[in-house]
C-alpha positions in Angstrom: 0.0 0.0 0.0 2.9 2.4 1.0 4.1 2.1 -2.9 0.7 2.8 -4.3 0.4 6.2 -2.1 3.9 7.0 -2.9 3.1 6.4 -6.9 0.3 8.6 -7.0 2.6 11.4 -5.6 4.6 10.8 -8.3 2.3 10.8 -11.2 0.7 14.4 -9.5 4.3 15.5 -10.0 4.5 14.5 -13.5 1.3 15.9 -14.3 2.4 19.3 -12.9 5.4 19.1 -14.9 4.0 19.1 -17.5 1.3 21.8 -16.8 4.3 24.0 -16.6 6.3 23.3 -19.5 3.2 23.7 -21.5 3.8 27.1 -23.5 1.2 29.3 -23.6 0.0 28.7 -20.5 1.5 30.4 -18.0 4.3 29.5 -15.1 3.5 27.3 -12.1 6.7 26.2 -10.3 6.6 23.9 -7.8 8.6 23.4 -4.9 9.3 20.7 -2.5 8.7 21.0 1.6 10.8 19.9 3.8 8.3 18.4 6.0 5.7 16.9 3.6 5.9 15.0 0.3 3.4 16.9 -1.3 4.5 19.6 -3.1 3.9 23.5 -3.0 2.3 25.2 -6.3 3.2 29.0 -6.1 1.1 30.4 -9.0 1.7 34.2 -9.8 -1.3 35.9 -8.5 -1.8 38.4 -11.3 -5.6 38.8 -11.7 -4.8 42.3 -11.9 -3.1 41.4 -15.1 -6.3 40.1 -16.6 -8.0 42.0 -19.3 -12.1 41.2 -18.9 -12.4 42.4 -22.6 -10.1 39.3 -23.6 -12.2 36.8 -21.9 -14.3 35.1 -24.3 -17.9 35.0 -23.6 -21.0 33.0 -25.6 -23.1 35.4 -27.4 -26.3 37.1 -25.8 -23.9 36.8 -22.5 -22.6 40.7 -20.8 -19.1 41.2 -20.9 -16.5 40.3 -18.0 -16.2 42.5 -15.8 -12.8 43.4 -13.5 -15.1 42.4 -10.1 -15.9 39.3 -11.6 -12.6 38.7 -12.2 -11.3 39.0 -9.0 -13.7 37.5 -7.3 -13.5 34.7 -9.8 -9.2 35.0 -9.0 -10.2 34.9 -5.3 -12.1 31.6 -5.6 -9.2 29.7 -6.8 -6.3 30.7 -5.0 -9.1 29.6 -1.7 -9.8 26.7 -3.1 -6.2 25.8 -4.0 -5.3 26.5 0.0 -8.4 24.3 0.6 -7.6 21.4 -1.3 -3.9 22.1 0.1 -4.6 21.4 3.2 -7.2 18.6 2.6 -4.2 16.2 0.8 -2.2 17.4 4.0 -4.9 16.1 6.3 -5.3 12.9 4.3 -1.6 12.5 3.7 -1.2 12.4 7.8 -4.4 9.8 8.2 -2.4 7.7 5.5 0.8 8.0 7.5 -1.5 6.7 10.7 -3.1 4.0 9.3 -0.2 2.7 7.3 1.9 2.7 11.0 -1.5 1.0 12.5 -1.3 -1.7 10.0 1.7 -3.2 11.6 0.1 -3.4 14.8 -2.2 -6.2 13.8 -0.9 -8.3 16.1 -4.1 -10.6 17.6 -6.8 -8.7 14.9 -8.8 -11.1 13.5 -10.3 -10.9 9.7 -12.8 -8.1 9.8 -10.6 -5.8 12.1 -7.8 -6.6 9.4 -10.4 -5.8 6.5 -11.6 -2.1 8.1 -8.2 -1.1 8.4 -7.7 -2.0 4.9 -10.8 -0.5 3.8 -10.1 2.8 6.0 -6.9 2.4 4.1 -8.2 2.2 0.8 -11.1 5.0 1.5 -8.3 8.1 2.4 -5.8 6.8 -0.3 -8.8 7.6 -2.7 -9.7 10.8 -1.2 -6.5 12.3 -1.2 -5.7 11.1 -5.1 -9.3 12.7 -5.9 -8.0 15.8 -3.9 -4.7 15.7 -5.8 -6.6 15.9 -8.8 -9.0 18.8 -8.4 -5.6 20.7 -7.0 -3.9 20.1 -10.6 -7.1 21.4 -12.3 -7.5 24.5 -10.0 -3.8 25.2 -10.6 -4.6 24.8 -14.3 -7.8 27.2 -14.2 -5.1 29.8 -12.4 -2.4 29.7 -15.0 -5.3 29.8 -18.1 -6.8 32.5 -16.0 -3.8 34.8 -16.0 -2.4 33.3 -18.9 -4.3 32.3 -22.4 -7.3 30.1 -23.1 -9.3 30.4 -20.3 -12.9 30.5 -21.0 -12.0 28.4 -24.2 -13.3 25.3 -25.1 -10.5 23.0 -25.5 -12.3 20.3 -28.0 -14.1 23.2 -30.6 -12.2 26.5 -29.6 -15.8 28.1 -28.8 -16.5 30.0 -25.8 -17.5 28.2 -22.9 -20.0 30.9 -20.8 -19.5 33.1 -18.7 -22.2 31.1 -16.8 -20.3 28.3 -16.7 -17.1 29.4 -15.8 -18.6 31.2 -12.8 -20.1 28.2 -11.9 -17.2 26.1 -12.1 -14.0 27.3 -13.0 -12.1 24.7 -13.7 -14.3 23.5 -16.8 -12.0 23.4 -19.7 -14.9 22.3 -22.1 -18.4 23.5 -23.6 -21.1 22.2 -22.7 -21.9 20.6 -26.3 -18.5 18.8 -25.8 -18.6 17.8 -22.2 -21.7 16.0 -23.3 -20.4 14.3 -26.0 -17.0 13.2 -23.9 -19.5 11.6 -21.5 -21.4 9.6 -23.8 -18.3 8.1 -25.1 
């Protein structure tokens, strides 16, 4: 179990790897802590930068405006410290429960099988949290960068609805229903 943990930390490192050498995109650098094995995102916090006018939006939809920005700026970087701190909580209950797995001396089946399964349970939790931190970080860099609000499949504008709604989408809403019937 302690390689499968450690794997997925490596893949997330990969992934943001390559996030940041992707050009046009923006920076993200990461750094390592000292302390933990997950790593640090710093992501330039330049929402000031942003032009509202370059922001595409769907057609009958008002403009972006420099509030909506920022506000829109402000939910990420949160839910980037969020989701930080979540993989650091799970990352400590994985650390636990991996050390209490040893200790199964006199456990019989089922306490053997709920450690496991508590096991199992936060090892998925913090991958799922790794992920949505990779696509936050993502919605930053496109944010301050280029291509944010930009349907990656047709190059159409998502909406400004949806984007408020959830910005980390990267596709339409034609093409995220076509990618899930597939």
């Amino acid at each position: 179990m302690a390689e499968k943990a450690t794997g997925a930390g490596t893949a997330t490192k990969r992934a943001r790897k390559a996030v940041a050498a992707d050009p046009g995109e923006g920076t993200v650098t990461t750094t390592a802590r000292q302390k933990s094995s997950t790593d640090t995102v710093t992501v330039p916090r330049g929402a000031e930068s942003v032009d509202p006018a370059t922001l595409p939006v769907r057609p009958g939809e008002d403009p972006w405006t420099t509030d909506e920005v920022h506000e829109l700026h402000t939910e990420l970087i949160s839910e980037l410290e969020r989701l930080q701190n979540e993989i650091d909580a799970a990352e400590a209950a994985i650390s636990g429960l991996m050390r209490d797995s040893n200790d199964g001396a006199g456990d019989d089946q089922v306490d053997a099988g709920t450690k496991n399964i508590s096991r199992e349970s936060e090892l998925a939790l913090a991958n799922n949290a790794r992920d949505s931190l990779a696509q936050t970080e993502r919605a930053l860099v496109r944010l301050e960068g280029v291509g944010f609000g930009t349907c990656e499949s047709c190059g159409q504008a998502i909406g400004k609805a949806r984007m408020q709604a959830f910005p980390r989408a990267t596709l339409c809403v034609q093409c995220k229903a076509k990618q899930e019937r597939r």
